[in-house]
ZAMARGU-4260 file (C-alpha; in steps of 0.2 Angstrom, whole numbers, plus 5000, padded with zeros to 4 digits):
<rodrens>
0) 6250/5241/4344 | 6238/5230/4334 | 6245/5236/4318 | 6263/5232/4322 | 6258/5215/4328
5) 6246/5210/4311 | 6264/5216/4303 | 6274/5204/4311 | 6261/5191/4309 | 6264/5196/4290
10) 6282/5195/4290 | 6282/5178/4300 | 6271/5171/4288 | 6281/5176/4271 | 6298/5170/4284
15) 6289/5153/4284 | 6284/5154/4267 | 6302/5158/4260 | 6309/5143/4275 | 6296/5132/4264
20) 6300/5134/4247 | 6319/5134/4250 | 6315/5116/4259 | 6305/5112/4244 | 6319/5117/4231
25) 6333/5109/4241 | 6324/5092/4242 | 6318/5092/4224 | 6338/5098/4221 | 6343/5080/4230
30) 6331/5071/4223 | 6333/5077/4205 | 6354/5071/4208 | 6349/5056/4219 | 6354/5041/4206
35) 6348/5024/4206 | 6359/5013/4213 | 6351/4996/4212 | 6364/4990/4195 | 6377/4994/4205
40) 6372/4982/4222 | 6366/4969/4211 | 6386/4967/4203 | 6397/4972/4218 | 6387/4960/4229
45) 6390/4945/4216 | 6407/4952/4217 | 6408/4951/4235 | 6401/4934/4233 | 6415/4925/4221
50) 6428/4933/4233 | 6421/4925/4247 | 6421/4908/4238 | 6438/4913/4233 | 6437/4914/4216
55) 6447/4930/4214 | 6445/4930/4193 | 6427/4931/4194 | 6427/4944/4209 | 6441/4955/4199
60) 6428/4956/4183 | 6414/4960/4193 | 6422/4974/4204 | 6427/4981/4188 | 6410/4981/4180
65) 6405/4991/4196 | 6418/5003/4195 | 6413/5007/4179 | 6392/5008/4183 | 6396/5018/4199
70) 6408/5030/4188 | 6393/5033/4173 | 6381/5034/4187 | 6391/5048/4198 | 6389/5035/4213
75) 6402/5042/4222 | 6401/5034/4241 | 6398/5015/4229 | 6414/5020/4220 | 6422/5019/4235
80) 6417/5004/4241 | 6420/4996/4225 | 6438/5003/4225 | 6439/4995/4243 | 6435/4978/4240
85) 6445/4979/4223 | 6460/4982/4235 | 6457/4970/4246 | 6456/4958/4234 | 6473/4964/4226
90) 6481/4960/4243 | 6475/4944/4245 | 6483/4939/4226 | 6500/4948/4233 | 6498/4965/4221
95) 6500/4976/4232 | 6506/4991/4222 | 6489/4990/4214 | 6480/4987/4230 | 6490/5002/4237
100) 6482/5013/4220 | 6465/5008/4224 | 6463/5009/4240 | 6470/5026/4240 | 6458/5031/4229
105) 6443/5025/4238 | 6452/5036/4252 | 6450/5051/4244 | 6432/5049/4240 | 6427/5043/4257
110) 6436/5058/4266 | 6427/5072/4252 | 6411/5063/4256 | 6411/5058/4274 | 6422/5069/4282
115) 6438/5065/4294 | 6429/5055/4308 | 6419/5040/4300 | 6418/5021/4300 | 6423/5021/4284
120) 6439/5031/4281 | 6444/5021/4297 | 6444/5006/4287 | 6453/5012/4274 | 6466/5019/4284
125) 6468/5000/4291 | 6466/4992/4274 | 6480/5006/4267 | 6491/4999/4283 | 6490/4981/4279
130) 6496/4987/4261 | 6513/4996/4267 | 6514/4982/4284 | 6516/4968/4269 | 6526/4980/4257
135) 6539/4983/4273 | 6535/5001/4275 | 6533/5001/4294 | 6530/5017/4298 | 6519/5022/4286
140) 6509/5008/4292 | 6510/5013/4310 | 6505/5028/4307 | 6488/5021/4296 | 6484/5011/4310
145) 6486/5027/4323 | 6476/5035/4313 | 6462/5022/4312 | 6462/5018/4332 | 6459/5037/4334
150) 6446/5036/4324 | 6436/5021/4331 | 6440/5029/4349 | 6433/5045/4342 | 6414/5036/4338
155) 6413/5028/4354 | 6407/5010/4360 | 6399/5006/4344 | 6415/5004/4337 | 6424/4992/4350
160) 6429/4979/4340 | 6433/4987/4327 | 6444/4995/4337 | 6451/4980/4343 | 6455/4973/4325
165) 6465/4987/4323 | 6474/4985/4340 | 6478/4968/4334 | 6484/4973/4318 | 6496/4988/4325
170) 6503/4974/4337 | 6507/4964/4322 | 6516/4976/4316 | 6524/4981/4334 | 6530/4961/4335
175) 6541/4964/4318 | 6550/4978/4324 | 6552/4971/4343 | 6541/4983/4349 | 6536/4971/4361
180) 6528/4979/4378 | 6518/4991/4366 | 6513/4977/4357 | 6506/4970/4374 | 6499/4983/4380
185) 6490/4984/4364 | 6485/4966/4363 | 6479/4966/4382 | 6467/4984/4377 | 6461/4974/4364
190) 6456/4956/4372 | 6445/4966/4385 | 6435/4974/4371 | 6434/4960/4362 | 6430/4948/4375
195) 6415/4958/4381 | 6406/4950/4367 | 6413/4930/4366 | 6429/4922/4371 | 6430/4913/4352
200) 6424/4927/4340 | 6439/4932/4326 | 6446/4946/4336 | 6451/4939/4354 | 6457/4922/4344
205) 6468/4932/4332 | 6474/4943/4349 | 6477/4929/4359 | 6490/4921/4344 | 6499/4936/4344
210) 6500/4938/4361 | 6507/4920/4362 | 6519/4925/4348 | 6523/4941/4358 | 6527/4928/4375
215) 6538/4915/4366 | 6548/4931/4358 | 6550/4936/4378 | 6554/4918/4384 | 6539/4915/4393
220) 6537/4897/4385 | 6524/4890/4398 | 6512/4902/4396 | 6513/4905/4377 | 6512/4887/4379
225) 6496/4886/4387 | 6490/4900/4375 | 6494/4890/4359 | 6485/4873/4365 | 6470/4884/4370
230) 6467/4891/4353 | 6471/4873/4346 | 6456/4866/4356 | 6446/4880/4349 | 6449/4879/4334
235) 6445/4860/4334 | 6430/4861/4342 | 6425/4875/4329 | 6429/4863/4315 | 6442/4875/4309
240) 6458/4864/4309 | 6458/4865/4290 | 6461/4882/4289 | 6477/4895/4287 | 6473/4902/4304
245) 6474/4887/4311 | 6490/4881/4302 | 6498/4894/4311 | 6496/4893/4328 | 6503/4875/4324
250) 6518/4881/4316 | 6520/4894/4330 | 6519/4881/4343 | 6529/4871/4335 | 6543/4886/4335
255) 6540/4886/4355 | 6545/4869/4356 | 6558/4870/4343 | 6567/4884/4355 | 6565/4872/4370
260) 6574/4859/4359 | 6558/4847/4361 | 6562/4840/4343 | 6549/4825/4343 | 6535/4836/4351
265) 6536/4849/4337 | 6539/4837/4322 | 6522/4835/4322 | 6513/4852/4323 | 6524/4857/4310
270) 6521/4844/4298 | 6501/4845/4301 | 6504/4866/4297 | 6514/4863/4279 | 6501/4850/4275
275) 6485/4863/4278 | 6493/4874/4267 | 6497/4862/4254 | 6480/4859/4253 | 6471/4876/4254
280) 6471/4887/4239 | 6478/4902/4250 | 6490/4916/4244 | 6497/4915/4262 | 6514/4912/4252
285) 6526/4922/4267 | 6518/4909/4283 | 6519/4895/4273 | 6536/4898/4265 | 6541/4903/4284
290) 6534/4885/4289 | 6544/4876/4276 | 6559/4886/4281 | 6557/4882/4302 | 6552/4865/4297
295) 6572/4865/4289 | 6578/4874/4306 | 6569/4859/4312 | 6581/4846/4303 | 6597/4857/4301
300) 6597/4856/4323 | 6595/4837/4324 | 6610/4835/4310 | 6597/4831/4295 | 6605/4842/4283
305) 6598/4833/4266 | 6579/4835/4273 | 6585/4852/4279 | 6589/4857/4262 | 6571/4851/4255
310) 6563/4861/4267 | 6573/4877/4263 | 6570/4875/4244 | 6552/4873/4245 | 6551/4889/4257
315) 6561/4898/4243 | 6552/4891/4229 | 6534/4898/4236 | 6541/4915/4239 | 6548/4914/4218
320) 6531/4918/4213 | 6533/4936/4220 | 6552/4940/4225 | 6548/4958/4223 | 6532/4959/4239
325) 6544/4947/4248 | 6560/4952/4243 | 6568/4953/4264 | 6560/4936/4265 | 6567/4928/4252
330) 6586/4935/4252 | 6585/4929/4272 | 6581/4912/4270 | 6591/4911/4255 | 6608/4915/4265
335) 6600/4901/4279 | 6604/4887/4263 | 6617/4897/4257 | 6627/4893/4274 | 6619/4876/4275
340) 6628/4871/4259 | 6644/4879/4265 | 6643/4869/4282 | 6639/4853/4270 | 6655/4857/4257
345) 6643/4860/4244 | 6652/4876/4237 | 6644/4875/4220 | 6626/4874/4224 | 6631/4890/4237
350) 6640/4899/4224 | 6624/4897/4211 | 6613/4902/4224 | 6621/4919/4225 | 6622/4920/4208
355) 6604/4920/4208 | 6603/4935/4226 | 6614/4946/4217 | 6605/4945/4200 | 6591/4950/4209
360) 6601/4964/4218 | 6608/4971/4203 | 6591/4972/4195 | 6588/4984/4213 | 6603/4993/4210
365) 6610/4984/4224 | 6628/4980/4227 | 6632/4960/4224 | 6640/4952/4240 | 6653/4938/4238
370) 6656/4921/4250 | 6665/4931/4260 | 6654/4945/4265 | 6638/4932/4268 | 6629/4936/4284
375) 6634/4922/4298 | 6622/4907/4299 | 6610/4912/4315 | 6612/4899/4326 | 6597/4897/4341
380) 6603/4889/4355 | 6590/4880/4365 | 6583/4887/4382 | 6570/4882/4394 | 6568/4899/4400
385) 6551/4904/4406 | 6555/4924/4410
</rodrens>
């Protein structure tokens, strides 16, 4: 009995010995692969710093030099961040099939290294959304956003408002296609998270202009109302009136009373809005070519069809610098002038104008349209309805 036990002590031992050196060869294995990855942090952080400046140029050349050092290095988990902010930075100067290329890739990496249910792949299922949401591919961007809510439900509390982002992102989305109760329902789930940590932080503002978006779409004008005037006293006492978030809240209320026919109260919210984004170096061309455009709504409903005309082209002439990521938004406000000339008896300048759609249709394979087969001028007629 003594024997057998010395034996197993024996066995135990060389056991422990073998658990050793495997541990031992195993760390030596990661260390030995582990790479240096100080170079890399040193340029993707003064990358991340020239795009928070907004100098996008500067940003691009230093992504690109990180890229390249995480590539030679086999930083794989840094290439991906890299490829990340690379993307995001592509969104914001309006290439979004480049954005869509990188972004993917970082995917690829983050899921072989990180696995199905992390932080990470979450964001770049929402960042991969915001590509398709401003490319018009809706339901690919639905589903992104699915995907990155169940992830952040997944990891628990930690996540919250993260989560909430998203929810706010997906509502965005929801508003487009008048999915509005889901929307609210989404926008609802995520001021309760979001609100658990301030009333003025990013996320419940951002929730809180959709939602009041959301209200004026239903008709309930006093209380998107009150929503809207809210965020503009935030906003002011945050010293944030210069900015594009700002801008639009003012050009949304400015919509609210435009539907109310409260001409003199919105004159001014949406002059202040196109005069921000006059002055901000922003690549937030679709709002402010939409501001331009609701400013000439504005004019064309009080009978001031010559201003009305100015606004329209200047809407039109901010989306020219990308007709292809904001080719829906272009051909619709184009017909809005196109039917505002033919209401004037301005033939000619409506016939060039086509000219110009169906060039741009034919280059899509499109079929031209003719006077004749325009879409009808959408006219809104005023309501004080308060659902």
């Amino acid at each position: 009995m003594i024997g057998l036990t010395i034996n197993m002590i024996k066995i135990n031992k060389q056991i422990l010995y073998i658990y050793y050196f495997i541990i031992i060869f195993i760390s030596s294995i990661n260390y030995s692969y582990a790479s240096d990855n100080s170079k890399w942090l040193s340029i993707n952080k003064k990358g991340m710093q020239e795009y928070k400046e907004r100098d996008f140029i500067n940003a691009e050349k230093y992504y690109l030099k990180a890229i390249t050092e995480a590539r030679k290095s086999n930083l794989g988990p840094e290439l991906s961040a890299t490829l990340n902010n690379l993307g995001l930075l592509k969104i914001e100067v309006l290439q979004f099939k480049e954005a869509e290329v990188l972004i993917n890739e970082s995917l690829k990496i983050r899921l072989q290294y990180y696995g199905l249910n992390h932080r990470y792949v979450a964001q770049s299922y929402n960042n991969l959304a915001r590509v398709y949401e401003s490319s018009f591919k809706i339901n690919e961007s639905i589903d992104l956003y699915i995907k990155a809510i169940e992830i952040y439900e997944n990891l628990g509390d930690r996540y919250n408002m993260l989560l909430a982002r998203t929810l706010v992102n997906l509502s965005t989305v929801q508003l487009k296609i008048q999915e509005l109760d889901i929307a609210q329902m989404n926008l609802i789930r995520a001021l309760a998270l979001s609100n658990k940590y301030s009333e003025d932080n990013s996320v419940s503002l951002s929730a809180m202009q959709n939602l009041a978006a959301l209200l004026t779409q239903k008709g309930n004008f006093v209380e998107a109302e009150e929503i809207y005037l809210n965020l503009i006293k935030i906003g002011k006492n945050n010293n944030k009136e210069n900015s594009v978030s700002f801008a639009r809240v003012l050009n949304n209320l400015a919509v609210l009373y435009k539907k109310q026919c409260k001409y003199d109260l919105a004159y001014p919210y949406i002059s202040k809005a196109i005069n921000i984004w006059k002055n901000l170096s922003s690549s937030d061309y679709s709002n402010f070519a939409a501001a331009f455009h609701n400013q000439g709504e504005l004019y064309k409903a009080q009978g001031k069809y010559i201003l009305a005309i100015e606004s329209f082209k200047n809407g039109i002439g901010l989306l020219d610098i990308s007709i292809d990521d904001f080719y829906e938004q272009y051909i619709e406000q184009s017909y809005s002038l196109i039917n505002l000339y033919l209401k004037m008896g301005k033939k000619e300048e409506s016939k060039n104008l086509l000219d110009i759609i169906n060039n741009i249709r034919s280059d899509r394979g499109e079929t031209n349209i003719t006077l004749e087969n325009l879409p009808d001028e959408i006219y809104e007629e005023c309501s004080s309805s308060n659902i």
